[in-house]
py3Dmol code that shows the C-alpha trace and the ligand (Angstrom):
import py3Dmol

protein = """\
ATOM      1  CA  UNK A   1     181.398 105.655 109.663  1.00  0.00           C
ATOM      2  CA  UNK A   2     178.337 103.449 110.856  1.00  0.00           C
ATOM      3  CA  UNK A   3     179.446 101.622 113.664  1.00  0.00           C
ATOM      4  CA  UNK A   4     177.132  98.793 115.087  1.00  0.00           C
ATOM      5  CA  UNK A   5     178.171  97.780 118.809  1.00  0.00           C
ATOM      6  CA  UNK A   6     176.446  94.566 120.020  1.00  0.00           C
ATOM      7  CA  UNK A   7     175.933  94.189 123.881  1.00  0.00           C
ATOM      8  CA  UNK A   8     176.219  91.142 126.291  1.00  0.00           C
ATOM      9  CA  UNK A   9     175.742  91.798 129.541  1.00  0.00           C
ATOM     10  CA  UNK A  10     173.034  92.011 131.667  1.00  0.00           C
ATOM     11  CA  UNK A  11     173.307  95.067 133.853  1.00  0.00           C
ATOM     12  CA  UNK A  12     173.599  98.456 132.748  1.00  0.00           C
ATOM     13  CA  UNK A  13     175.808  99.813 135.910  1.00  0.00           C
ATOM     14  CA  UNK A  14     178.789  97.429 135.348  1.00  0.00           C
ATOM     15  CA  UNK A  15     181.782  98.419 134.198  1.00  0.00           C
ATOM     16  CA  UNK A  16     180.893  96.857 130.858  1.00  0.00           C
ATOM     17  CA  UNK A  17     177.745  98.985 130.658  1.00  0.00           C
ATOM     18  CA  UNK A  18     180.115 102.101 131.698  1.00  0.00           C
ATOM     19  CA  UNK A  19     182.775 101.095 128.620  1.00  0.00           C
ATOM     20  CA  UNK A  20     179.663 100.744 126.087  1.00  0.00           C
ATOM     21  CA  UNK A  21     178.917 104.896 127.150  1.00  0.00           C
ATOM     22  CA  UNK A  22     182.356 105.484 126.995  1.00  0.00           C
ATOM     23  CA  UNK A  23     182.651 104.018 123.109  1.00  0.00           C
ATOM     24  CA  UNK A  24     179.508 105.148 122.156  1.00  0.00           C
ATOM     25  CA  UNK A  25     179.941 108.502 123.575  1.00  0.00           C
ATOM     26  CA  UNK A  26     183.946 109.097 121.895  1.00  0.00           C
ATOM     27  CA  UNK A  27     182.206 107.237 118.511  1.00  0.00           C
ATOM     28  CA  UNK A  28     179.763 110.409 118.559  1.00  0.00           C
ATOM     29  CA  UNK A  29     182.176 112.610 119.134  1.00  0.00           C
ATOM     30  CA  UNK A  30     184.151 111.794 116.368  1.00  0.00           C
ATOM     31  CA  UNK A  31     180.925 112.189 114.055  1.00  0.00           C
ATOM     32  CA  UNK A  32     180.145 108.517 113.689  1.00  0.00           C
ATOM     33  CA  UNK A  33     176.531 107.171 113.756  1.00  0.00           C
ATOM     34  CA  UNK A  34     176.186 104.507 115.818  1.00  0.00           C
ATOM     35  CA  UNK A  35     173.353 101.691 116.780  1.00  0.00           C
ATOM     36  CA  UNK A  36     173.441  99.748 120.055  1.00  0.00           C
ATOM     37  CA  UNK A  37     171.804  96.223 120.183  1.00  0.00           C
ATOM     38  CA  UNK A  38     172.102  95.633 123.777  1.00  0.00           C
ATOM     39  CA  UNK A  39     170.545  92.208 123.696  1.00  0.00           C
ATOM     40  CA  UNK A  40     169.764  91.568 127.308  1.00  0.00           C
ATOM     41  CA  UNK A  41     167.959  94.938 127.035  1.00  0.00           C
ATOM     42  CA  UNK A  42     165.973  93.539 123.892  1.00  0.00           C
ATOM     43  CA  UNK A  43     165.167  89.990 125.176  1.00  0.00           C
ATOM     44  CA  UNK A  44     167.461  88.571 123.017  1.00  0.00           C
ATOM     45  CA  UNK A  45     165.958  85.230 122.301  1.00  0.00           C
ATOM     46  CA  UNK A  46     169.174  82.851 122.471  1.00  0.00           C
ATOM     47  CA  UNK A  47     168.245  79.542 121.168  1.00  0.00           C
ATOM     48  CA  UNK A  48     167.560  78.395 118.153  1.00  0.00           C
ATOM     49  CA  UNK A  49     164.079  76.534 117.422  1.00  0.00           C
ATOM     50  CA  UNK A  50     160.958  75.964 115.535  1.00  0.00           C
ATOM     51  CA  UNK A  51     159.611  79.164 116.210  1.00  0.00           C
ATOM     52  CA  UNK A  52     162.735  80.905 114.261  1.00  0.00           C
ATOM     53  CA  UNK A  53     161.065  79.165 110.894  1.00  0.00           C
ATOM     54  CA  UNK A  54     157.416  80.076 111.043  1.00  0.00           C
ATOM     55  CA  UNK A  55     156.949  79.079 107.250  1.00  0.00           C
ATOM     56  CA  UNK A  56     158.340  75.335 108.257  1.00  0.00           C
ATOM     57  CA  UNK A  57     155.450  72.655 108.421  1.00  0.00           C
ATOM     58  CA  UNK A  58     154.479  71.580 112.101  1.00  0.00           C
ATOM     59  CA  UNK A  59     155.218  67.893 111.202  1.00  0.00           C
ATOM     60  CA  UNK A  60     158.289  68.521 109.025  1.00  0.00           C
ATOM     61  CA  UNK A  61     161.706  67.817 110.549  1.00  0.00           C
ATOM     62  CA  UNK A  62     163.527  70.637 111.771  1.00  0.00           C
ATOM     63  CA  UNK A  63     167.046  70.931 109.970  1.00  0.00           C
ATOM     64  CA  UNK A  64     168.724  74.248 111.220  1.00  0.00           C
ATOM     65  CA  UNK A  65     170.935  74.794 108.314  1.00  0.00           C
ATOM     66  CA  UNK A  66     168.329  73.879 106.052  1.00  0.00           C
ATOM     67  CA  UNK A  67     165.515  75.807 107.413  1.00  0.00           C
ATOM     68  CA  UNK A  68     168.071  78.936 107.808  1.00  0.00           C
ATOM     69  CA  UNK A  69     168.519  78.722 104.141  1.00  0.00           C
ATOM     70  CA  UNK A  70     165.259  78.368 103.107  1.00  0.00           C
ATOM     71  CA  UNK A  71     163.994  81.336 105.324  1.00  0.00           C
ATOM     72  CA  UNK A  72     166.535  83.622 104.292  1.00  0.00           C
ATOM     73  CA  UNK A  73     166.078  83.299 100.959  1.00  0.00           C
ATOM     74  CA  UNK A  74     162.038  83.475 101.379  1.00  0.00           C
ATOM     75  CA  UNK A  75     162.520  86.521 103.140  1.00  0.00           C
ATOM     76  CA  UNK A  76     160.871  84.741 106.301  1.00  0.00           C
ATOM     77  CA  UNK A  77     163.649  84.824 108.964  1.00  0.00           C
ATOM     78  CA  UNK A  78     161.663  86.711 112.347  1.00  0.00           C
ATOM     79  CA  UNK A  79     161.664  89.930 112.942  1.00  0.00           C
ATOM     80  CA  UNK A  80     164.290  90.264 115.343  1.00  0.00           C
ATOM     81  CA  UNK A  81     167.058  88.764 113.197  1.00  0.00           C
ATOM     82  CA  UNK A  82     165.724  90.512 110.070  1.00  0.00           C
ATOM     83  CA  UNK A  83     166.619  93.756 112.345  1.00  0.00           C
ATOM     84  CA  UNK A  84     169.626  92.527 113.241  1.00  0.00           C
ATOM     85  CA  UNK A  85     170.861  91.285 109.700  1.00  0.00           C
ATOM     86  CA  UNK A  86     169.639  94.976 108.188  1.00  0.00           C
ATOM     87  CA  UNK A  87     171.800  96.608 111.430  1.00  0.00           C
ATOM     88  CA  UNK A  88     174.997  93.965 110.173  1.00  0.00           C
ATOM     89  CA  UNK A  89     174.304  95.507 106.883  1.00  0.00           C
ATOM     90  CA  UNK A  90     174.159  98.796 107.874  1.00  0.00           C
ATOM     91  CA  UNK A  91     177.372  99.190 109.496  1.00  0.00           C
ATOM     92  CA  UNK A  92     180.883  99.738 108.297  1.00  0.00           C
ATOM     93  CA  UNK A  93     181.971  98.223 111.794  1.00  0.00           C
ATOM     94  CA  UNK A  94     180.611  95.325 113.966  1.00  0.00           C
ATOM     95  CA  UNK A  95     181.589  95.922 117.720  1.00  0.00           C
ATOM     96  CA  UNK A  96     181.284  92.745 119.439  1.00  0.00           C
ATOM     97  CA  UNK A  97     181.004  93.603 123.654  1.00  0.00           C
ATOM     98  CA  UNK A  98     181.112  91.071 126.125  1.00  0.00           C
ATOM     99  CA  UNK A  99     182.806  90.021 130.103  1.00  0.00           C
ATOM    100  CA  UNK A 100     184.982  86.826 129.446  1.00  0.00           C
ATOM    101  CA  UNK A 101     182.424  83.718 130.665  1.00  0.00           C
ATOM    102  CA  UNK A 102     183.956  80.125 130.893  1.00  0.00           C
ATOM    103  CA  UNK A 103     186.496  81.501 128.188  1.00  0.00           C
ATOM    104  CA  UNK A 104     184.315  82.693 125.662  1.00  0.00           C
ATOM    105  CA  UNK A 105     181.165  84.469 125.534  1.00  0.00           C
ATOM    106  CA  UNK A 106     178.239  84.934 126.938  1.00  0.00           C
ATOM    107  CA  UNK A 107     175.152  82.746 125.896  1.00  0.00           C
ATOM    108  CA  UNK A 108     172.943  85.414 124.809  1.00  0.00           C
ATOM    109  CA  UNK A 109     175.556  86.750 122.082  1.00  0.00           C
ATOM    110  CA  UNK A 110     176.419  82.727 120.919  1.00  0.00           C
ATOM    111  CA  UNK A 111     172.314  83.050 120.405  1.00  0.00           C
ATOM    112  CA  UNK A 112     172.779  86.208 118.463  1.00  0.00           C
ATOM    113  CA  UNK A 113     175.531  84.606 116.293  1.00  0.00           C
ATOM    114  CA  UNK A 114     173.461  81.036 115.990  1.00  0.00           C
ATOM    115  CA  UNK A 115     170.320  83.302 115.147  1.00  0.00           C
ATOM    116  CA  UNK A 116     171.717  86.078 112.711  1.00  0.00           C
ATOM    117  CA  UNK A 117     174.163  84.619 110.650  1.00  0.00           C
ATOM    118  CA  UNK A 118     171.864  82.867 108.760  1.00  0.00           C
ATOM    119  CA  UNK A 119     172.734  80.463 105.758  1.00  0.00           C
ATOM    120  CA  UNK A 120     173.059  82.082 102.821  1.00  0.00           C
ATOM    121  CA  UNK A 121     174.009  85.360 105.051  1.00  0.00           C
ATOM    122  CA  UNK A 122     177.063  84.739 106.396  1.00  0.00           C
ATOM    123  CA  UNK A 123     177.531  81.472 105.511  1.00  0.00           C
ATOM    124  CA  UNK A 124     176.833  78.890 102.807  1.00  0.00           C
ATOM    125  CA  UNK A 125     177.991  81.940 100.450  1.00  0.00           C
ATOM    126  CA  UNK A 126     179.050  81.607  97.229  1.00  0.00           C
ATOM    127  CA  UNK A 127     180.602  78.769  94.925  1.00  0.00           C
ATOM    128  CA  UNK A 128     181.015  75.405  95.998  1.00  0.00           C
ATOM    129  CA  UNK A 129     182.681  73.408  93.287  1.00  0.00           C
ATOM    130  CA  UNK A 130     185.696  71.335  93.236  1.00  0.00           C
ATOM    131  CA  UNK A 131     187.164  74.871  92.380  1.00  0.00           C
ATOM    132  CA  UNK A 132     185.878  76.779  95.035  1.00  0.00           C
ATOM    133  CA  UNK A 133     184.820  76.462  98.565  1.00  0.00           C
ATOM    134  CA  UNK A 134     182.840  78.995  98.868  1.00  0.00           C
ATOM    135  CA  UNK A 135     183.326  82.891  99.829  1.00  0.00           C
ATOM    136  CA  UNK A 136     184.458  82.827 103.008  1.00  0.00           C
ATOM    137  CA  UNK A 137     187.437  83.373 105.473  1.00  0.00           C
ATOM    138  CA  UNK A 138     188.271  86.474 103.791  1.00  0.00           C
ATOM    139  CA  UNK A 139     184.913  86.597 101.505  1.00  0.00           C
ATOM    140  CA  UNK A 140     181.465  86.661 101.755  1.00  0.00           C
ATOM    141  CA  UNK A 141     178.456  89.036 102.103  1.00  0.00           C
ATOM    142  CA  UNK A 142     180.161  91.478 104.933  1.00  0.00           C
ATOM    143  CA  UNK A 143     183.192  91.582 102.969  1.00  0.00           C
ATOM    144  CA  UNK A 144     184.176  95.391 103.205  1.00  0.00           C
ATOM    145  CA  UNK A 145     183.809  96.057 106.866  1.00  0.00           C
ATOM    146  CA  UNK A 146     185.698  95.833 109.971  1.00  0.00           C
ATOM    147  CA  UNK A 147     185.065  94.057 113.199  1.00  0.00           C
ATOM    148  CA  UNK A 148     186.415  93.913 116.889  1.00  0.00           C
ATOM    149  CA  UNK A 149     185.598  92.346 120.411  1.00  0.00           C
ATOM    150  CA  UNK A 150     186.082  94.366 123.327  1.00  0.00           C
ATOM    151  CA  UNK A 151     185.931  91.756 126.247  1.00  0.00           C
ATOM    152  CA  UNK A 152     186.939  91.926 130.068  1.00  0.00           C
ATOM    153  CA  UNK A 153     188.573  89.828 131.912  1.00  0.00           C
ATOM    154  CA  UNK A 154     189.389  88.444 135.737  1.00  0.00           C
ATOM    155  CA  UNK A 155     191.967  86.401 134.269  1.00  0.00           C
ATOM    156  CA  UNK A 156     195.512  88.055 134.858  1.00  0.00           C
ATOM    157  CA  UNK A 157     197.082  89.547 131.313  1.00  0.00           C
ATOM    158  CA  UNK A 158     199.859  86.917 132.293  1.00  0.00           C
ATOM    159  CA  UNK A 159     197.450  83.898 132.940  1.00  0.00           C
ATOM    160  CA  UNK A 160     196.645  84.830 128.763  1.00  0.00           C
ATOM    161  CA  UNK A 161     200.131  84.722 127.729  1.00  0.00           C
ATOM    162  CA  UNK A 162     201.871  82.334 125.901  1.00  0.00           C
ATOM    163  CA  UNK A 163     202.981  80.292 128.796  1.00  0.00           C
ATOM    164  CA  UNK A 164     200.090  81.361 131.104  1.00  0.00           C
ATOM    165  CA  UNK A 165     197.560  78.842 132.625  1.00  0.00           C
ATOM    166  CA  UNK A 166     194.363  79.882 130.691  1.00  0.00           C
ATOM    167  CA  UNK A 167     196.308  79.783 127.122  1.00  0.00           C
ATOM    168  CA  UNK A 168     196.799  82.633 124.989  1.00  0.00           C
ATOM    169  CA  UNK A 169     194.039  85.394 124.937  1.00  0.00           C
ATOM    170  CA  UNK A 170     194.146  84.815 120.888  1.00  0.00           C
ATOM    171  CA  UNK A 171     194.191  81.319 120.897  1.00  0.00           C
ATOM    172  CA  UNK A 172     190.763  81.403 123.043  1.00  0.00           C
ATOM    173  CA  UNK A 173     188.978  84.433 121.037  1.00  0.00           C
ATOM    174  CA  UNK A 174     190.398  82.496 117.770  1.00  0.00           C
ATOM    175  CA  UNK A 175     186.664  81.109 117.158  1.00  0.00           C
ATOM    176  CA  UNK A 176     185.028  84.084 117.160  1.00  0.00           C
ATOM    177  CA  UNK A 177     187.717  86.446 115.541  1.00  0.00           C
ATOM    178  CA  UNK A 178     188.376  83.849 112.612  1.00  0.00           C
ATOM    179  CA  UNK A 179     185.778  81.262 112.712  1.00  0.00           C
ATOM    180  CA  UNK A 180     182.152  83.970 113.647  1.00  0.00           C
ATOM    181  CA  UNK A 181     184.024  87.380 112.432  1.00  0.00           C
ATOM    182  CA  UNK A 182     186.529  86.285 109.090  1.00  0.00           C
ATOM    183  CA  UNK A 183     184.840  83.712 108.169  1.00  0.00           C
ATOM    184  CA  UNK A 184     181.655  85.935 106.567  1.00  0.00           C
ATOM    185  CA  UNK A 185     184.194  88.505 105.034  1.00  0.00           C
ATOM    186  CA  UNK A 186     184.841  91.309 107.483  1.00  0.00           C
ATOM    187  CA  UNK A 187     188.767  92.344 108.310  1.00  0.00           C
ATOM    188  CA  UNK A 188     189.028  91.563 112.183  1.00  0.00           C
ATOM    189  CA  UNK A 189     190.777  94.334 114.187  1.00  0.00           C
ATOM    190  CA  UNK A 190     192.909  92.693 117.483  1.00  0.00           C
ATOM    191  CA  UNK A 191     190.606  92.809 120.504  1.00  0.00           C
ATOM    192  CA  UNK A 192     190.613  94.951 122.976  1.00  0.00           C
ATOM    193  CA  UNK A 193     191.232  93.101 126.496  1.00  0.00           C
ATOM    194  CA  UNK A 194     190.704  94.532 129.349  1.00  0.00           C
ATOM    195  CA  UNK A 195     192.024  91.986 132.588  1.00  0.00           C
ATOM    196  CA  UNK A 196     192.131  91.610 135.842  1.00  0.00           C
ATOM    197  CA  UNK A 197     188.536  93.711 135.943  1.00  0.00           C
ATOM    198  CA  UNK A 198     187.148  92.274 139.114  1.00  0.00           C
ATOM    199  CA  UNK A 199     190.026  94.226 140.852  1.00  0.00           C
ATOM    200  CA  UNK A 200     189.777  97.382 138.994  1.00  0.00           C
ATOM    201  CA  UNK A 201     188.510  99.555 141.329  1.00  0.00           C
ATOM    202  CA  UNK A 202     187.521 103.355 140.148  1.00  0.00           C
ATOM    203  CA  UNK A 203     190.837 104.366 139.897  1.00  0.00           C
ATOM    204  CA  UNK A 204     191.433 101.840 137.626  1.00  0.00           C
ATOM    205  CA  UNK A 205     188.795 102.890 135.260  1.00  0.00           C
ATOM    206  CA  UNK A 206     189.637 106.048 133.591  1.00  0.00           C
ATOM    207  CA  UNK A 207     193.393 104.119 132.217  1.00  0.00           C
ATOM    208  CA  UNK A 208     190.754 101.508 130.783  1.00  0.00           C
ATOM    209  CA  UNK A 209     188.568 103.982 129.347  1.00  0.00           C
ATOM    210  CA  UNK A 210     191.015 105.866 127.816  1.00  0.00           C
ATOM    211  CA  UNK A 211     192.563 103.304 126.251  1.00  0.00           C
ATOM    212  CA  UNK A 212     189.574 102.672 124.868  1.00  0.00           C
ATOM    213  CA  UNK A 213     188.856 105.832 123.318  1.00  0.00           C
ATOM    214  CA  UNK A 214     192.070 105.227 121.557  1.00  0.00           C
ATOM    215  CA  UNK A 215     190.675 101.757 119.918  1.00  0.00           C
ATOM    216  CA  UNK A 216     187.568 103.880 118.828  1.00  0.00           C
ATOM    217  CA  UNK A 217     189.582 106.745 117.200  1.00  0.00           C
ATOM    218  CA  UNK A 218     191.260 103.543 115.314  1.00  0.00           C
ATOM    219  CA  UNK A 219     188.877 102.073 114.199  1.00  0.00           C
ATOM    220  CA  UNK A 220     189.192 102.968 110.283  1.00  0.00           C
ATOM    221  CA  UNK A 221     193.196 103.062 109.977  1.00  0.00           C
ATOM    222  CA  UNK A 222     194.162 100.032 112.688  1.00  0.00           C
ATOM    223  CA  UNK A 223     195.684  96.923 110.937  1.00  0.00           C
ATOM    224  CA  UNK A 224     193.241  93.913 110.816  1.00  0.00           C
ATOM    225  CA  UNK A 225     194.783  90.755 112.340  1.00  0.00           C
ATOM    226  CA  UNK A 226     196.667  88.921 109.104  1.00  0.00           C
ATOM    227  CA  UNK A 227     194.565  85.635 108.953  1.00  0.00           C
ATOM    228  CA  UNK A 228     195.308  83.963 105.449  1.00  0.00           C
ATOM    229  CA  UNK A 229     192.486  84.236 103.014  1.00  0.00           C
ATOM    230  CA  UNK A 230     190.691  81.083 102.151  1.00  0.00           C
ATOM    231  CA  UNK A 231     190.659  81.763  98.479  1.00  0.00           C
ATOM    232  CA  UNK A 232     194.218  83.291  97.707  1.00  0.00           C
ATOM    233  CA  UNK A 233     195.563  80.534  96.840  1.00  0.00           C
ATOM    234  CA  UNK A 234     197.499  79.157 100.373  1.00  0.00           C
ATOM    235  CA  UNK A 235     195.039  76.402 100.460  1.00  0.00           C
ATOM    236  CA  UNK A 236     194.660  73.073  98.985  1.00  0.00           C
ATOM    237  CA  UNK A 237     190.712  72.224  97.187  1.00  0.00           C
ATOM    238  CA  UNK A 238     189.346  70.443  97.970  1.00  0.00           C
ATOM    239  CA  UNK A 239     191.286  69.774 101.375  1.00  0.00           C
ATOM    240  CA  UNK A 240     191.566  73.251 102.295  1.00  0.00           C
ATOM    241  CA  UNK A 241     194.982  72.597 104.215  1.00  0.00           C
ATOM    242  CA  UNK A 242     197.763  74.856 104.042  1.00  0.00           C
ATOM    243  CA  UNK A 243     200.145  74.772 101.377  1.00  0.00           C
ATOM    244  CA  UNK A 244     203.347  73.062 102.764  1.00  0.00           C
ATOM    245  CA  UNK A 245     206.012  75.470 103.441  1.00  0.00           C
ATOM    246  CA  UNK A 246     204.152  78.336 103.958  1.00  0.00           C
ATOM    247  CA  UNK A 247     204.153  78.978 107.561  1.00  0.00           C
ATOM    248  CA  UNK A 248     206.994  80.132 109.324  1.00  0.00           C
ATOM    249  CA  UNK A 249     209.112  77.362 111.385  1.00  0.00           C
ATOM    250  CA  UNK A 250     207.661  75.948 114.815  1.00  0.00           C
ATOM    251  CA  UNK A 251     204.371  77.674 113.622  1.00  0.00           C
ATOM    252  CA  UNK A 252     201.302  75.066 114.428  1.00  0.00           C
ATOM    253  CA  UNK A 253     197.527  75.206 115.589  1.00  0.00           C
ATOM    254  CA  UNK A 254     195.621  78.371 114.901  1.00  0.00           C
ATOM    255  CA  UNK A 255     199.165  80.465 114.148  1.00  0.00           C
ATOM    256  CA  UNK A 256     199.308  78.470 111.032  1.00  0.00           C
ATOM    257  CA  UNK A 257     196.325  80.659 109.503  1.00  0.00           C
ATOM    258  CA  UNK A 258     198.071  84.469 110.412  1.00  0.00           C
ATOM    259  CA  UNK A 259     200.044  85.197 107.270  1.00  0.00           C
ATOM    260  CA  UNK A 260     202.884  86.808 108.888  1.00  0.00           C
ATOM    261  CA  UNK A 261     204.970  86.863 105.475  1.00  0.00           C
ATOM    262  CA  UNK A 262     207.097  90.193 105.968  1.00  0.00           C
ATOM    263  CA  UNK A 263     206.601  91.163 109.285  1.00  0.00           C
ATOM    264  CA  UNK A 264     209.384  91.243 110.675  1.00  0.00           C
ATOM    265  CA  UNK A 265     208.368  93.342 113.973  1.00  0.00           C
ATOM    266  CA  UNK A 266     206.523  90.540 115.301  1.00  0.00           C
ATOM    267  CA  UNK A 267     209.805  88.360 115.936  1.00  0.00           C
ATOM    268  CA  UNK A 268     208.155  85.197 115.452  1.00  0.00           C
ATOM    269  CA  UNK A 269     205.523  85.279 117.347  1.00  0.00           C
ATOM    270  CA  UNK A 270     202.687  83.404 116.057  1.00  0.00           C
ATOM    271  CA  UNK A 271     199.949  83.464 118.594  1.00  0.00           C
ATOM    272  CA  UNK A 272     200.408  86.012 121.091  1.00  0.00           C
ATOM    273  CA  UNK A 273     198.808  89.006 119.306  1.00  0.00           C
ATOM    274  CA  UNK A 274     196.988  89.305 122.920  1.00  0.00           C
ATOM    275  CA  UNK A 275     200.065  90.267 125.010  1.00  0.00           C
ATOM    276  CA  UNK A 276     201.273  92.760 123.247  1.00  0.00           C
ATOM    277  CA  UNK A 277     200.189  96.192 124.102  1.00  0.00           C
ATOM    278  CA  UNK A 278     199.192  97.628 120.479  1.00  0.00           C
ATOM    279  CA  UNK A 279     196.243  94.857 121.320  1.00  0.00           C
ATOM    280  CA  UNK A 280     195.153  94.477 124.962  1.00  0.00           C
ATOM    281  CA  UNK A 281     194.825  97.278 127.779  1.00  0.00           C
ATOM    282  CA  UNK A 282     195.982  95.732 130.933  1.00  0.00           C
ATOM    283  CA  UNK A 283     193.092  96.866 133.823  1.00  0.00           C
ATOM    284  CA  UNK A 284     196.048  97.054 136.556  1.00  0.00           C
TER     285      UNK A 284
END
"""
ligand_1 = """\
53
FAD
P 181.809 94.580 137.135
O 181.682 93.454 138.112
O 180.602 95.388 136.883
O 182.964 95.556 137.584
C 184.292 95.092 137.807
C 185.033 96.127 138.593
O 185.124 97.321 137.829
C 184.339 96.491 139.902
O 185.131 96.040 140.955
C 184.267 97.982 139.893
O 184.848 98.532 141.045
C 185.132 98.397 138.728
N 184.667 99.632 138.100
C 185.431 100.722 137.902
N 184.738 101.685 137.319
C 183.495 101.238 137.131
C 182.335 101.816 136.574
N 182.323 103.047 136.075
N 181.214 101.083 136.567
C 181.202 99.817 137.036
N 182.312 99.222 137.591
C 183.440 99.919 137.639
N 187.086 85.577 133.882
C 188.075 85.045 133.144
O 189.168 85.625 133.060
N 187.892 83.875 132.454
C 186.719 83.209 132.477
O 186.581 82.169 131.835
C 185.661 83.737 133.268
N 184.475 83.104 133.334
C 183.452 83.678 134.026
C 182.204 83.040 134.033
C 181.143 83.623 134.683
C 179.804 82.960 134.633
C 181.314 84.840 135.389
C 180.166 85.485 136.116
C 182.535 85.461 135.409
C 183.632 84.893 134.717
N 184.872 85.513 134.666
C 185.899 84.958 133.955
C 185.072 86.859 135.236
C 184.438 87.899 134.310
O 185.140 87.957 133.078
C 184.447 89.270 134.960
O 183.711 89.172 136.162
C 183.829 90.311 134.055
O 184.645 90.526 132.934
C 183.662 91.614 134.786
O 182.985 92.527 133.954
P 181.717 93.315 134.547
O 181.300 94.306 133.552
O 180.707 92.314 135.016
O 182.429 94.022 135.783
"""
view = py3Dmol.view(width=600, height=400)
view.addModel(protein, "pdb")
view.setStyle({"model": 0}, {"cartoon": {"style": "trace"}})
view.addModel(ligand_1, "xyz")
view.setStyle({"model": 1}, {"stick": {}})
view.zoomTo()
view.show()
């Protein structure tokens, strides 16, 4: 498999930077290629501006969406996200690495996302009719491939549950499992969280990296998180609600979209994928 890992953090000696060698370095064993874009290493330009549409006319209004469109399909995106689009192509499996900041991530990979997933790309995709709103949440151009976050944590494992302070771990990386990684096709693998990290200590480390290693030998045979897809038929058009009756009872919020139909072994639970260990590595 190709397996694309994109980096956020800015110094290579943390223990971030020592769980990107350890993925990259069990990935190789197991015969995968694999590309790194470690964007604080690269520059990573976060922001999107003027200068990302070089063919747009210095007194023409900037429209993001617009201009994304219109430079993707011109072929005149810049070079870094062309790179970055042809490495999202490339790969069977987008790694997305990055410490938890203010609950999500860090700027520099929202600028990647904002930057790369251009209109057209990874979204605006497809028909939109009073049939069809477009291919995505299930669809769309990176339909086919896999995705997962790895992201640490100073937050307790309990402070993520469903009771805990911080709300549940899945509830918080809903946005970027289902709204950045679904919603442009690919099937979204359950994170791997790593908590408590500021404690860790090295003895704490090899546990982590081990489990770990286990996530990468995964990678091709793990089951994707069951998020309903847009266009098999559990939504209304033009709407796009659920279809009443469909989710299971007390279910509300982001649970409603996990099509749990059958699964008995997860008693219920509708948003706790987080606390269970199959998903998140306690760093304790
Ligand atoms: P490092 O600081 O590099 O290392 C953490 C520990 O790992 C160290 O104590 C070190 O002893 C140990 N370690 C063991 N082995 C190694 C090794 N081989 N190499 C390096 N270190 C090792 N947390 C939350 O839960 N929620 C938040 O919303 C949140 N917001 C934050 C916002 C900001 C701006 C910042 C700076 C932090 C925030 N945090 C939050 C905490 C943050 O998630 C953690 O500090 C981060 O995940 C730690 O990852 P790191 O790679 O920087 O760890």
């Amino acid at each position: 498999m190709k397996v694309l890992i994109v980096f956020a953090h800015p110094e290579p000696r943390s223990l971030n930077g020592a769980l990107l060698d350890v993925a990259v370095s069990e990935l190789k064993r197991l015969g995968h290629d694999v590309q790194v874009s470690d964007l604080y290493a690269q520059g990573w330009k976060s922001e999107v501006g003027r200068g990302d549409f070089p063919s747009l006319g210095q007194s023409e209004r900037l429209k993001p969406a617009a201009a994304s469109k219109q430079a993707f399909e011109a072929g005149t995106l810049t070079s870094d996200v062309k790179a970055e689009i042809e490495k999202l192509l490339w790969a069977d499996v987008l790694i997305l690495q990055f410490p938890l900041w203010w609950f999500s991530m860090p700027a520099i990979l929202k600028g990647w996302v904002d930057r790369v997933f251009a209109y057209g790309f990874a979204y605006g995709v497809g028909e939109h009719s009073d049939k069809r709103w477009g291919d995505r949440y299930g669809d769309g151009t990176l339909k086919g491939k896999r995705a997962m976050l790895v992201v640490t944590a100073g937050g307790w494992e309990e402070h993520y549950s469903d009771r805990g302070v911080n709300g549940p771990i899945d509830d918080l990386l809903f946005p970027i499992n289902h709204g950045i990684l679904y919603y442009p096709g690919y099937e979204v693998l359950p994170p791997f969280v790593v908590y408590r990290v500021d404690r860790l200590g090295d003895a704490g480390f090899e546990p982590v990296a081990e489990g770990l290693r286990q996530r990468m030998r995964g990678l091709a045979t793990a089951e994707p998180i069951p998020f309903r897809r847009q266009n098999g038929g559990d939504y209304l058009i033009p709407s796009m609600q659920l279809r009443a009756g469909l989710e299971r009872p007390g279910a509300n919020g982001f649970a409603l979209h996990l099509d749990q139909a059958g699964d008995a072994g997860r008693e219920g639970k509708l948003h706790s994928l987080g606390s269970s260990p199959r998903h998140a590595c306690g760093g304790r």
